[in-house]
mmCIF file of the C-alpha atoms, coordinates in Angstrom:
data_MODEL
# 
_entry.id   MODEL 
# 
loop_
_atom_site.group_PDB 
_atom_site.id 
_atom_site.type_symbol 
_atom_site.label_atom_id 
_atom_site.label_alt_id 
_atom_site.label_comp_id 
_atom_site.label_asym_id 
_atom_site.label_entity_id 
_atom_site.label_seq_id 
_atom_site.pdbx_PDB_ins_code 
_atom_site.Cartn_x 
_atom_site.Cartn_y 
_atom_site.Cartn_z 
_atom_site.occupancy 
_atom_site.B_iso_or_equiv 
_atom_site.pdbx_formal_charge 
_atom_site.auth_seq_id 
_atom_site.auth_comp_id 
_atom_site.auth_asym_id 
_atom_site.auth_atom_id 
_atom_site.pdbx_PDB_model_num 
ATOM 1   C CA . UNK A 1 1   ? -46.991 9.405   40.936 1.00 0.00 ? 1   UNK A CA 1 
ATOM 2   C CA . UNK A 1 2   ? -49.281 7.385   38.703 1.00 0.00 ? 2   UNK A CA 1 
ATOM 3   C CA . UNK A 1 3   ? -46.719 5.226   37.729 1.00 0.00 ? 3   UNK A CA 1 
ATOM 4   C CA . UNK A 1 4   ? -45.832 4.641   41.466 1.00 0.00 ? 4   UNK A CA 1 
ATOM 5   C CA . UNK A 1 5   ? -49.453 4.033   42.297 1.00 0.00 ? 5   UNK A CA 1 
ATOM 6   C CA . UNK A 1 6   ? -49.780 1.185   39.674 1.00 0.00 ? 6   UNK A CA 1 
ATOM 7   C CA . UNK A 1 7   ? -47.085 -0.475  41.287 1.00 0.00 ? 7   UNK A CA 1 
ATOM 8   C CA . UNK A 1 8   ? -49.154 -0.894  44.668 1.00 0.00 ? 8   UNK A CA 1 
ATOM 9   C CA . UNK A 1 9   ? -52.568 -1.760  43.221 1.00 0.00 ? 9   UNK A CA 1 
ATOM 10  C CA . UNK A 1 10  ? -54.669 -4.044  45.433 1.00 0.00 ? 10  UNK A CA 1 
ATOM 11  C CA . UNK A 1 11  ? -54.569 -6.645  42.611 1.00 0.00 ? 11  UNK A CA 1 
ATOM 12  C CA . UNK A 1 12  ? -50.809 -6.344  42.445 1.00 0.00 ? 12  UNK A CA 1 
ATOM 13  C CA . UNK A 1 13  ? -50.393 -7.174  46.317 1.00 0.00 ? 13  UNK A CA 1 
ATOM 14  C CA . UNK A 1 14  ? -53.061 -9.986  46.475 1.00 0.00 ? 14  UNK A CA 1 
ATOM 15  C CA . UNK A 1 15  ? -51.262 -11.511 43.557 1.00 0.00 ? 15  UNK A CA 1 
ATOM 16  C CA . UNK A 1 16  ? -47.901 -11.310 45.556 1.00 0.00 ? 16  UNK A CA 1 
ATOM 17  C CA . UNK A 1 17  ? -49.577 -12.543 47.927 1.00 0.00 ? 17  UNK A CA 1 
ATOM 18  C CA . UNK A 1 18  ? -50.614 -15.542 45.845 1.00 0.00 ? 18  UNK A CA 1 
ATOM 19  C CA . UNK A 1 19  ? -47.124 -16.199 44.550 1.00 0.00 ? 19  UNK A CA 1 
ATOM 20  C CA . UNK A 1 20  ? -45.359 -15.948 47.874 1.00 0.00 ? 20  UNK A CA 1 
ATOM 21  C CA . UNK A 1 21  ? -47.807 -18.422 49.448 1.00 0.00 ? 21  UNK A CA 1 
ATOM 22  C CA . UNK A 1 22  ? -47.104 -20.552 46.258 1.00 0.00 ? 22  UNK A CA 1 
ATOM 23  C CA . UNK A 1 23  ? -43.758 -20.311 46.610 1.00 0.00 ? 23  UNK A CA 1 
ATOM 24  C CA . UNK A 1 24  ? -43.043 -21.196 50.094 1.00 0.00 ? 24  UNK A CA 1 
ATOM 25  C CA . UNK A 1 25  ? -45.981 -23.984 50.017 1.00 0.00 ? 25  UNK A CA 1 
ATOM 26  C CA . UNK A 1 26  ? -43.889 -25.708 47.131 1.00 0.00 ? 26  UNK A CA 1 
ATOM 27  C CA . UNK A 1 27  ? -40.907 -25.178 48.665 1.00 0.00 ? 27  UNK A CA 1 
ATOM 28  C CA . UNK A 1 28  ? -41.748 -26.867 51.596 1.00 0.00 ? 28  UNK A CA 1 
ATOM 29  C CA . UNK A 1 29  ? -43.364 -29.865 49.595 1.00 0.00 ? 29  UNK A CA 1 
ATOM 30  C CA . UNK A 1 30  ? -39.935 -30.492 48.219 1.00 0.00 ? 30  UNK A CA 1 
ATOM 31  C CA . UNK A 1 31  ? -37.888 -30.659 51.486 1.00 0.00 ? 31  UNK A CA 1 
ATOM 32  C CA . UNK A 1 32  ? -40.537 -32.928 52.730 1.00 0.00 ? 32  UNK A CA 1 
ATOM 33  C CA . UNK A 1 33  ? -40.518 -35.240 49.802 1.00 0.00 ? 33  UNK A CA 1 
ATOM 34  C CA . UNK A 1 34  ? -37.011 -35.023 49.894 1.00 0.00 ? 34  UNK A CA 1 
ATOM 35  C CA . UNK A 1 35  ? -36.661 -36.711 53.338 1.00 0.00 ? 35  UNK A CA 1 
ATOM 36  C CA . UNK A 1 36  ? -32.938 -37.600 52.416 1.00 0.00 ? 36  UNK A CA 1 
ATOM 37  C CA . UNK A 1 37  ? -33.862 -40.249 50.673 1.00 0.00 ? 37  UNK A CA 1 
ATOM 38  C CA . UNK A 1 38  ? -32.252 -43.791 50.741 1.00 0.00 ? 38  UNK A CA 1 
ATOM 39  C CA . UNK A 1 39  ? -28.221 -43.857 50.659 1.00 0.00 ? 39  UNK A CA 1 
ATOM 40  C CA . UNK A 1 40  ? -27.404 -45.322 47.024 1.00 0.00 ? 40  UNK A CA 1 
ATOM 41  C CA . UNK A 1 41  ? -24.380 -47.821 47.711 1.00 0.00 ? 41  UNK A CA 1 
ATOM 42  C CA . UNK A 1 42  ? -23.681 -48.709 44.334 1.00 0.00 ? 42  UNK A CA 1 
ATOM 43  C CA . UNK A 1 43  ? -20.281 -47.698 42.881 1.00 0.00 ? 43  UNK A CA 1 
ATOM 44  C CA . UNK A 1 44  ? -20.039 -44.929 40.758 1.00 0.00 ? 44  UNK A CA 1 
ATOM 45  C CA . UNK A 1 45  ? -20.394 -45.697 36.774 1.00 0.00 ? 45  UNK A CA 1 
ATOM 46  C CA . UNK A 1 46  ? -21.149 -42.435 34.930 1.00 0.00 ? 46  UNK A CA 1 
ATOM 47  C CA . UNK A 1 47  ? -22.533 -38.643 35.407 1.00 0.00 ? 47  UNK A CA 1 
ATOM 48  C CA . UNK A 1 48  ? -25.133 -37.850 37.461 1.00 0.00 ? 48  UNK A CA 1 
ATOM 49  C CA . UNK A 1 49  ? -25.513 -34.274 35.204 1.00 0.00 ? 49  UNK A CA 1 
ATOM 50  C CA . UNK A 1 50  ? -25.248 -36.305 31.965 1.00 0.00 ? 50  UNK A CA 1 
ATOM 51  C CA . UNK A 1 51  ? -28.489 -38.167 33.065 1.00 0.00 ? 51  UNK A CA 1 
ATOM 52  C CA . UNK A 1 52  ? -30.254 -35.359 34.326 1.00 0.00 ? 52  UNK A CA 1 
ATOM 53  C CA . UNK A 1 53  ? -29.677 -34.002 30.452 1.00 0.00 ? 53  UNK A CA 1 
ATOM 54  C CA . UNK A 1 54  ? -30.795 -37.397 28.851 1.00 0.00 ? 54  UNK A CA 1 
ATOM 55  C CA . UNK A 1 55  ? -33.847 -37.575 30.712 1.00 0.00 ? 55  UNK A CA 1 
ATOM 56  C CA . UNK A 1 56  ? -34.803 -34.164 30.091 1.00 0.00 ? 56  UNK A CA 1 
ATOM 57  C CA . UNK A 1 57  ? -34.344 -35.182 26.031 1.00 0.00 ? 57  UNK A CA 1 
ATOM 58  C CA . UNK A 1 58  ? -33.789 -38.144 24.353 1.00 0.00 ? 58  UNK A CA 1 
ATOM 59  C CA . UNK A 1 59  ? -35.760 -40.609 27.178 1.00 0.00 ? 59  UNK A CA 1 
ATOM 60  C CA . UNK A 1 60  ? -38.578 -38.091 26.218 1.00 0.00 ? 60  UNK A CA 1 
ATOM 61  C CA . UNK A 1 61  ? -38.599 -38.527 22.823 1.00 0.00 ? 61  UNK A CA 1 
ATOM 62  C CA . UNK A 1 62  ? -41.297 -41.095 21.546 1.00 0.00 ? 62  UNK A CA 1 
ATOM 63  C CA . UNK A 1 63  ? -38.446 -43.766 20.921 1.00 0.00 ? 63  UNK A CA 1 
ATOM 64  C CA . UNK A 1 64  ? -38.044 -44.097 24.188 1.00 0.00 ? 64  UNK A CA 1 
ATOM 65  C CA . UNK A 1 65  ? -41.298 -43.020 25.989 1.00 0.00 ? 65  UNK A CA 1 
ATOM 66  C CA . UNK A 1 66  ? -43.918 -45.451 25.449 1.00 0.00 ? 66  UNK A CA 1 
ATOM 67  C CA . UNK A 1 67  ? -46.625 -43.496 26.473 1.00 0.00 ? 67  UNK A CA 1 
ATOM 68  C CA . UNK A 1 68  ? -46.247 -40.686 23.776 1.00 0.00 ? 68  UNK A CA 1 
ATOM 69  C CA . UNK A 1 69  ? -45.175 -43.560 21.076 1.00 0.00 ? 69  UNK A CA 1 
ATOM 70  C CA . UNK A 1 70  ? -48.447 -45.595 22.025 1.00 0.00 ? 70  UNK A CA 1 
ATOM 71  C CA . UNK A 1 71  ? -51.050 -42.032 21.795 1.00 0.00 ? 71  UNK A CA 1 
ATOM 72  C CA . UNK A 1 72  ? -48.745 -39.564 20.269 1.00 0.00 ? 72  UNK A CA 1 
ATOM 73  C CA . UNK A 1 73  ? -52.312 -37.138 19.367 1.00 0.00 ? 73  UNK A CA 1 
ATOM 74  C CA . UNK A 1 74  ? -53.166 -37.115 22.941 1.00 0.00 ? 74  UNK A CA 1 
ATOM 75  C CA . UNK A 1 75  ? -49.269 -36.126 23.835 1.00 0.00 ? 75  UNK A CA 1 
ATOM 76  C CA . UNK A 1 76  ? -49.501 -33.287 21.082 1.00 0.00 ? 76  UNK A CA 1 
ATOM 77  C CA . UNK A 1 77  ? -53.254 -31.905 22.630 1.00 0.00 ? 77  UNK A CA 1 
ATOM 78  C CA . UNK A 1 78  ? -51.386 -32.084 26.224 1.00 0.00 ? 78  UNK A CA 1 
ATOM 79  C CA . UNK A 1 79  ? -47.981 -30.070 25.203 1.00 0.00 ? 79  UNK A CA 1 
ATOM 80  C CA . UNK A 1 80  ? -50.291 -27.701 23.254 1.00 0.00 ? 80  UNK A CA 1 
ATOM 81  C CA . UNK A 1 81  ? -52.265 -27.010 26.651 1.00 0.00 ? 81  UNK A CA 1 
ATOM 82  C CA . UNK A 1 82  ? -49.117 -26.911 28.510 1.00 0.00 ? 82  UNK A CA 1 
ATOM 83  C CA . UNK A 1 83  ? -47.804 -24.033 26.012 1.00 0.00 ? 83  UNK A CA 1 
ATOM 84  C CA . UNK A 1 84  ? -50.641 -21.532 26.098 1.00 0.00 ? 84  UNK A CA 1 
ATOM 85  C CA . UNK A 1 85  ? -50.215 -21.764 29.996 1.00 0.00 ? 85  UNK A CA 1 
ATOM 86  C CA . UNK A 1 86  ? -47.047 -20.891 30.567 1.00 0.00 ? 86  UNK A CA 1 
ATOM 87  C CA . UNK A 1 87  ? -47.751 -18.175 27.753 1.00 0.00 ? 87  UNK A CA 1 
ATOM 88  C CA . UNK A 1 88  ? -50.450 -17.183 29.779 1.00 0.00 ? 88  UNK A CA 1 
ATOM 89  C CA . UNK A 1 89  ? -48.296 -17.456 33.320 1.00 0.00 ? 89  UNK A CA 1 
ATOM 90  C CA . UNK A 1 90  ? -45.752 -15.329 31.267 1.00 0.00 ? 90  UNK A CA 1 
ATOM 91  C CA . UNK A 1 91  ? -48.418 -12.438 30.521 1.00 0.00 ? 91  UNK A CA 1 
ATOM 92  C CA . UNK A 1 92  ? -49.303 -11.904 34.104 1.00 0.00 ? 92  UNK A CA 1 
ATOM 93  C CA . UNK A 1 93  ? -46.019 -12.081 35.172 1.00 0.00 ? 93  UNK A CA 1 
ATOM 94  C CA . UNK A 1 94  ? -45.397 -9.269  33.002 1.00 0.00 ? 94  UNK A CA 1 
ATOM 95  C CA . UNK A 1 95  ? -48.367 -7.294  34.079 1.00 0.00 ? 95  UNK A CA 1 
ATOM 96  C CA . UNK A 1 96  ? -47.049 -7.792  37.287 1.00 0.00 ? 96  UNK A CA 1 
ATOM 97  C CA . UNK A 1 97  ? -43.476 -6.148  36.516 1.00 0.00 ? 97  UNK A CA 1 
ATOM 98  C CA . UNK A 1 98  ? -44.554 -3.675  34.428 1.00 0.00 ? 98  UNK A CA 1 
ATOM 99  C CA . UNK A 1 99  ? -48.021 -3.110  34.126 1.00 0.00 ? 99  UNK A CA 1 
ATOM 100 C CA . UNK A 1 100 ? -48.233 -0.350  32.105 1.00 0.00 ? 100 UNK A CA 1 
ATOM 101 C CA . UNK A 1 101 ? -45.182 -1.628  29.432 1.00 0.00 ? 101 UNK A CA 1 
ATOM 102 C CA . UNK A 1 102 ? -46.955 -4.518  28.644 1.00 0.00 ? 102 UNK A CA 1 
ATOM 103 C CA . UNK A 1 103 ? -47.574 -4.984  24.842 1.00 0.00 ? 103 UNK A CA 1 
ATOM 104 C CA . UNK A 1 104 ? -50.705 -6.166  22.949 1.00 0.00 ? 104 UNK A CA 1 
ATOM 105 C CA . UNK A 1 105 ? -50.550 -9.605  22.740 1.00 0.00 ? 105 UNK A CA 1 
ATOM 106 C CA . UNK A 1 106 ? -49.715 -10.864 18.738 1.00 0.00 ? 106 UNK A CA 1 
ATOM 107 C CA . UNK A 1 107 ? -51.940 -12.460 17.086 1.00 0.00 ? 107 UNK A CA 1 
ATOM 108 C CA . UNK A 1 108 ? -49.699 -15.462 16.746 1.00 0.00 ? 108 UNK A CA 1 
ATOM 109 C CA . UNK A 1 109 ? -50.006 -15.744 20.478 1.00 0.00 ? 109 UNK A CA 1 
ATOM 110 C CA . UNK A 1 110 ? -53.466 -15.680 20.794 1.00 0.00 ? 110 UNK A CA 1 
ATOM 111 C CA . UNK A 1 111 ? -53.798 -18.084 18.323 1.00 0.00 ? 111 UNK A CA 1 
ATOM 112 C CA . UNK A 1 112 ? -51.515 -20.309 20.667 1.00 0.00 ? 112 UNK A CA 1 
ATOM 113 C CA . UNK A 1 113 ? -53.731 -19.499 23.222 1.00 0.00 ? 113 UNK A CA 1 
ATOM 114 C CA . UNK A 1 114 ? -57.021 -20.392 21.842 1.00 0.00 ? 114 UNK A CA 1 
ATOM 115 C CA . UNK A 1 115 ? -55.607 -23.309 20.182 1.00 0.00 ? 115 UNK A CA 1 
ATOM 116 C CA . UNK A 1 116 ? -54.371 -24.465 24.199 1.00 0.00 ? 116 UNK A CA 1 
ATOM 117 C CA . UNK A 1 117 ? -57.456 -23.194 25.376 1.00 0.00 ? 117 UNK A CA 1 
ATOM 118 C CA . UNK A 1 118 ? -59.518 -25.961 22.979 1.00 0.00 ? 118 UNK A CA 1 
ATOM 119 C CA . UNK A 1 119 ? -56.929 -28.690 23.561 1.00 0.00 ? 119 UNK A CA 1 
ATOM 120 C CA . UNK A 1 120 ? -57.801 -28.384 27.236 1.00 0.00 ? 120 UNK A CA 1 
ATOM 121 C CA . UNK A 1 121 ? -61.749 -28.315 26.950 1.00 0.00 ? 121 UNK A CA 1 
ATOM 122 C CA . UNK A 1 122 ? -61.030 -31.508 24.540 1.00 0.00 ? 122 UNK A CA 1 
ATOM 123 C CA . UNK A 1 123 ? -58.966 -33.292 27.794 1.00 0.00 ? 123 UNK A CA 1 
ATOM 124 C CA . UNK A 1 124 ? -61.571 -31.980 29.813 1.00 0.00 ? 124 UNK A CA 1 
ATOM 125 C CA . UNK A 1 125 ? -64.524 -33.416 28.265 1.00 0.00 ? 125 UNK A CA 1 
ATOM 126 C CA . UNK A 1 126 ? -62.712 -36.687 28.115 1.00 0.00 ? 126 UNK A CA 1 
ATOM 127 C CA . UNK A 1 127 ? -62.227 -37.117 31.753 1.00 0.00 ? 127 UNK A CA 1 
ATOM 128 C CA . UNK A 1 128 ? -65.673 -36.218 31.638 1.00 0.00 ? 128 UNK A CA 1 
ATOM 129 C CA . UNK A 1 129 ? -67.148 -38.787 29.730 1.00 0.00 ? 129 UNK A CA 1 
ATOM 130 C CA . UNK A 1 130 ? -64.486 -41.391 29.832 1.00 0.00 ? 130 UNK A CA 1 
ATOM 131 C CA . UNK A 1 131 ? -65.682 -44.102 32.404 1.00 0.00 ? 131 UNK A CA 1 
ATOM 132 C CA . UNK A 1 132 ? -62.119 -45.339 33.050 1.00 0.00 ? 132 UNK A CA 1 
ATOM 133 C CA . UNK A 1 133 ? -61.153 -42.037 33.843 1.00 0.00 ? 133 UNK A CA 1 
ATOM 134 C CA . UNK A 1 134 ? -63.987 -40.902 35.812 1.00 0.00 ? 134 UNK A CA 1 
ATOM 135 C CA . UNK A 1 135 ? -63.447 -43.615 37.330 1.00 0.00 ? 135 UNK A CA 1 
ATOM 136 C CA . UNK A 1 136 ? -59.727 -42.732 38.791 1.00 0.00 ? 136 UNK A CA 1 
ATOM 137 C CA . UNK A 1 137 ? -60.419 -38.753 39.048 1.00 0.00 ? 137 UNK A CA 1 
ATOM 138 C CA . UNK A 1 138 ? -60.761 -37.057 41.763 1.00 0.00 ? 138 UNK A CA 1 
ATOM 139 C CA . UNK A 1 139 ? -62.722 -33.328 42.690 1.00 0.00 ? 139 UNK A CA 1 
ATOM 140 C CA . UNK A 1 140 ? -58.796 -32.102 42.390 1.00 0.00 ? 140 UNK A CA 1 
ATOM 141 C CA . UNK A 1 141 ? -58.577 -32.973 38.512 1.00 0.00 ? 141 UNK A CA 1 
ATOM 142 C CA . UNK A 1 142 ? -61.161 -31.154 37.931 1.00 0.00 ? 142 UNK A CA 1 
ATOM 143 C CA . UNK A 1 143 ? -60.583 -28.112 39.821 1.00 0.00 ? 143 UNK A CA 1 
ATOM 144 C CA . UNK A 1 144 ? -56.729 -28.471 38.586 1.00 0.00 ? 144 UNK A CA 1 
ATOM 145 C CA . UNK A 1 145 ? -57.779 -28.126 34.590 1.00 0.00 ? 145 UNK A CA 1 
ATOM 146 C CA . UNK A 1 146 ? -60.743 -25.872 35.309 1.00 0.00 ? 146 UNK A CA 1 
ATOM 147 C CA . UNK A 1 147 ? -58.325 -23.535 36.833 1.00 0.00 ? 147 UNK A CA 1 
ATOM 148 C CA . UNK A 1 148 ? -56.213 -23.471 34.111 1.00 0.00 ? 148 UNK A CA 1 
ATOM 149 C CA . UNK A 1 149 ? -58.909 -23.323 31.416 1.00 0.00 ? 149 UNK A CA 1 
ATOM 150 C CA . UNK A 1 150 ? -60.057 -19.992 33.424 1.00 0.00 ? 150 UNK A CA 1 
ATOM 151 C CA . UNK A 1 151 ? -56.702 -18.859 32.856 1.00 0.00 ? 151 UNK A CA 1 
ATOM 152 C CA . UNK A 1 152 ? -56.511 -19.549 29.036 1.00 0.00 ? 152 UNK A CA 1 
ATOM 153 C CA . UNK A 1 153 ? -59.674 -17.745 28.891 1.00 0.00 ? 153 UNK A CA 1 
ATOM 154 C CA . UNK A 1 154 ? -59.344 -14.780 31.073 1.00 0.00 ? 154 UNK A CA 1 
ATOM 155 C CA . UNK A 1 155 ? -55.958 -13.999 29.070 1.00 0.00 ? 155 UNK A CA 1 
ATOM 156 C CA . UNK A 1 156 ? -57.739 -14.349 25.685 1.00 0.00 ? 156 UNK A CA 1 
ATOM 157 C CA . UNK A 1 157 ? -60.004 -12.231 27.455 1.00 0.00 ? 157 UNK A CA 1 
ATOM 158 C CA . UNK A 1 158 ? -57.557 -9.645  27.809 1.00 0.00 ? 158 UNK A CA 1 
ATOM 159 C CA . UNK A 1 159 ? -55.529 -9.423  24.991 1.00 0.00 ? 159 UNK A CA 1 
ATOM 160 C CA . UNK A 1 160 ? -58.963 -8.589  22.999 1.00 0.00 ? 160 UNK A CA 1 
ATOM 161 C CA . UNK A 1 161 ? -59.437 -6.044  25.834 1.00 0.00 ? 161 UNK A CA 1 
ATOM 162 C CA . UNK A 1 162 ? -62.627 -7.518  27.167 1.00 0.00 ? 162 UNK A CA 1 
ATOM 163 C CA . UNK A 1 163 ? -61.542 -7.690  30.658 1.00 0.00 ? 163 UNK A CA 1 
ATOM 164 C CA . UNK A 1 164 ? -58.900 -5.211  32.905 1.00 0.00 ? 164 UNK A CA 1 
ATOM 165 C CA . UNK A 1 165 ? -55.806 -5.781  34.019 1.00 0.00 ? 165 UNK A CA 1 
ATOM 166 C CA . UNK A 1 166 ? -56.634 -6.175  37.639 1.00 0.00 ? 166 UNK A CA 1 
ATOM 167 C CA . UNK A 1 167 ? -59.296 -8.837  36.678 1.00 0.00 ? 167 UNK A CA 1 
ATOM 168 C CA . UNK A 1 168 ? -56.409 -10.968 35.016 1.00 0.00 ? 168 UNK A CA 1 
ATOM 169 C CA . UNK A 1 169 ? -54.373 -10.832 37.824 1.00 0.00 ? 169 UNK A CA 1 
ATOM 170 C CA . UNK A 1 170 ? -57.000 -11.286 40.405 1.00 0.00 ? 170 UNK A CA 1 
ATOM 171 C CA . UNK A 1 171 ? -57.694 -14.852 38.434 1.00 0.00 ? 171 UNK A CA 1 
ATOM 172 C CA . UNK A 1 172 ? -54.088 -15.598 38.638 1.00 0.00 ? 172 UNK A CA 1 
ATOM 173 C CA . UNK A 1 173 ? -54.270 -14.805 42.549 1.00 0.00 ? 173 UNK A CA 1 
ATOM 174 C CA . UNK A 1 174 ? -56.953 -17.474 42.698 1.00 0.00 ? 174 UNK A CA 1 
ATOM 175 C CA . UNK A 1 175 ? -54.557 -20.389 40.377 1.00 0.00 ? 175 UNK A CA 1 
ATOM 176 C CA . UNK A 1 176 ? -51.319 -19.762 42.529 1.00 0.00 ? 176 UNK A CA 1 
ATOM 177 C CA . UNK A 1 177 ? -52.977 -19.733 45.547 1.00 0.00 ? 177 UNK A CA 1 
ATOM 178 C CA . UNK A 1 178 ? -54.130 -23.142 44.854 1.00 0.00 ? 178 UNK A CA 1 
ATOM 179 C CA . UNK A 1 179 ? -50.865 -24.210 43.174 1.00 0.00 ? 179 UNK A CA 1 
ATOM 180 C CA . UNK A 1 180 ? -48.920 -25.897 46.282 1.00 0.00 ? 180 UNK A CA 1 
ATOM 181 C CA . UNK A 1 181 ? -52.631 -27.289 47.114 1.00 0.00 ? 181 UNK A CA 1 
ATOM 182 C CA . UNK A 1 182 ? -53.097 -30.034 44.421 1.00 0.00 ? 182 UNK A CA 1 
ATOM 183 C CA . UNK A 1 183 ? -51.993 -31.662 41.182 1.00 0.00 ? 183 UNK A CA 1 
ATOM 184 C CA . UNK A 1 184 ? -51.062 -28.131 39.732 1.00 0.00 ? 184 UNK A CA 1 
ATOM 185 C CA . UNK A 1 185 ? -47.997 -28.529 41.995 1.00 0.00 ? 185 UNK A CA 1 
ATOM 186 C CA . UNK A 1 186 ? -46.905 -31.032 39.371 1.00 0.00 ? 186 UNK A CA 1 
ATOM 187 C CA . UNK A 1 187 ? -45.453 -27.425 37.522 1.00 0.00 ? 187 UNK A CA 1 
ATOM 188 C CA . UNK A 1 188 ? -42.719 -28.014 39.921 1.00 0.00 ? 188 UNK A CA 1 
ATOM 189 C CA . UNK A 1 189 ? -42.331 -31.884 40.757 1.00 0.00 ? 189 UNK A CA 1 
ATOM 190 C CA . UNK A 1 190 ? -42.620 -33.058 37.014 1.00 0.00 ? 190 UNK A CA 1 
ATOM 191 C CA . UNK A 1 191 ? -38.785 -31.105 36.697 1.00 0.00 ? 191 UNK A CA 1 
ATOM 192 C CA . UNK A 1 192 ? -37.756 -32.212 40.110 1.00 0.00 ? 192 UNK A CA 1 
ATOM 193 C CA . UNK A 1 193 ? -38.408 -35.815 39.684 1.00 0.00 ? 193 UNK A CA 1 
ATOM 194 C CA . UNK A 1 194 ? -37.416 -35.554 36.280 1.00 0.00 ? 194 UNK A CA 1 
ATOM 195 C CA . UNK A 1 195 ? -34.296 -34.898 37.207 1.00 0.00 ? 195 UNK A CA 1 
ATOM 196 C CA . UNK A 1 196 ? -33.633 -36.956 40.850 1.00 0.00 ? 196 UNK A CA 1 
ATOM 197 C CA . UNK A 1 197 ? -34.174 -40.162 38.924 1.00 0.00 ? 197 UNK A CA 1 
ATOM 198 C CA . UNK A 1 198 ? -32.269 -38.814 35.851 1.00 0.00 ? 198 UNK A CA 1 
ATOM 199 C CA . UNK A 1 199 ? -29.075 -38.140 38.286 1.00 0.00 ? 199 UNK A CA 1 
ATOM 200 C CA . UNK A 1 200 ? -29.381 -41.540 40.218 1.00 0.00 ? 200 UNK A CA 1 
ATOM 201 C CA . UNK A 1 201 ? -29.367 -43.286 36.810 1.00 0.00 ? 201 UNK A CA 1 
ATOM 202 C CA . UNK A 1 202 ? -26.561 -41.112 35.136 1.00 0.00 ? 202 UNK A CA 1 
ATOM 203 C CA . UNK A 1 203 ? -24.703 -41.763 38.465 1.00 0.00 ? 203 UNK A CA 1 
ATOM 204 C CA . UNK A 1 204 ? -25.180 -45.555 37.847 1.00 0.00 ? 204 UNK A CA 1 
ATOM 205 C CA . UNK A 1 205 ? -23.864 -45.165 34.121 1.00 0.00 ? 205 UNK A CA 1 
ATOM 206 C CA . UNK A 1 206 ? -27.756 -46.556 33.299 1.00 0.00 ? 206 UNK A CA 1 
ATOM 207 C CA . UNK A 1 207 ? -28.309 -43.020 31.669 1.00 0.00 ? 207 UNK A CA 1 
ATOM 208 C CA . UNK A 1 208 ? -27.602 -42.043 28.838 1.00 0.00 ? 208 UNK A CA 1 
ATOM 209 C CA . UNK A 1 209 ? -28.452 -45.315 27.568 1.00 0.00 ? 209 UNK A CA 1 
ATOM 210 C CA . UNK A 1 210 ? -25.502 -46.624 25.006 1.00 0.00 ? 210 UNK A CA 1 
ATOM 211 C CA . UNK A 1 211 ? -26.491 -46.304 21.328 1.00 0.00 ? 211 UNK A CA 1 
ATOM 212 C CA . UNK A 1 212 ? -28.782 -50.083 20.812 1.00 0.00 ? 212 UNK A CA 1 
ATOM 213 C CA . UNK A 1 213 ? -28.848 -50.566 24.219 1.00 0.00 ? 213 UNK A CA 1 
ATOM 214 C CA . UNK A 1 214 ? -32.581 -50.991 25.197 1.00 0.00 ? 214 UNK A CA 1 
ATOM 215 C CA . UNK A 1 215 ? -34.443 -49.323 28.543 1.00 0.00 ? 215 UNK A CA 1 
# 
């Protein structure tokens, strides 16, 4: 009966909730953005599913992506960021499934964590004080990485035991709720786009570029 009744905690169901609205909200941002798209009339030179692959690899490594070749610390401070979130997306997912299985987080995780939860304060503090980016921010860039700092905290938080369960996943409620309502949607269209352009350009033979070729 216990068992049962963790199952159908209030925290539980609002955090459902959360995920279902982010779900469908996403969901129908991508058949809008879809829209079809315009009819490619070009003849056939390659595989679309080999360029989906070679974008998702080698046209990310800094070779071939100028923006990671040209600030390759900044890149490193953003995957790091990106990292201890989806850690930290993993861990309420889990309390989610299985709230009472979940194990204490290891220490080489919350290492990860606080070492993604600095990275972001550094990016953070940048927009902040950067006038060129201040300059092209908006309230949404703000709210986007102050949502996910909240979340790199409140599951440090956790793991050290200094906040419940249904606090974690009440936080979590709040982050996917506003998923599908601003750049955080980006979790979704950064793979999406990613790999459109990668199968228009494999199905052009552009992608995977020949060895020497240049892009």
């Amino acid at each position: 009966m216990g068992a049962c009744s963790d199952l159908f905690t209030s925290e539980r169901i609002i955090l459902l909730v959360s995920i279902a609205w982010a779900v469908i909200g996403l969901l129908v941002q991508w058949i809008l953005a879809r829209g079809g798209g315009r009819k490619d009339y070009s003849v056939r030179a390659g595989n679309p599913v080999l360029g989906i692959i070679y974008n998702f690899t080698w046209a990310m490594t800094p070779a071939h992506k100028e923006t990671i070749r040209l600030h390759p610390v900044k890149f490193i401070i953003g995957i790091l960021m990106h990292v201890g979130i989806f850690l930290a997306i993993l861990k309420v997912l889990l309390l989610l499934i299985n709230p009472s299985g979940v194990p204490s987080m290891p220490v080489t995780v919350s290492v990860i964590l606080g070492v993604a939860l600095l990275c972001g304060l550094y990016l953070f503090l940048r927009r902040c004080y950067s006038p060129d980016l201040r300059l092209m921010s908006s309230p949404d860039d703000y709210i986007s990485i102050m949502l996910s700092l909240g979340l790199l905290l409140a599951t440090i938080l956790h793991g050290i035991e200094l906040i419940s369960n249904g606090a974690l996943l009440i936080y979590a409620s709040i982050l996917f709720f506003y998923l599908p309502l601003g750049k955080l949607s980006h979790a979704l269209f950064f793979f999406i786009a990613r790999a459109e352009y990668g199968a228009r350009l494999g199905y052009r033979g552009t992608y995977p570029v020949k060895h020497g070729a240049k892009e």
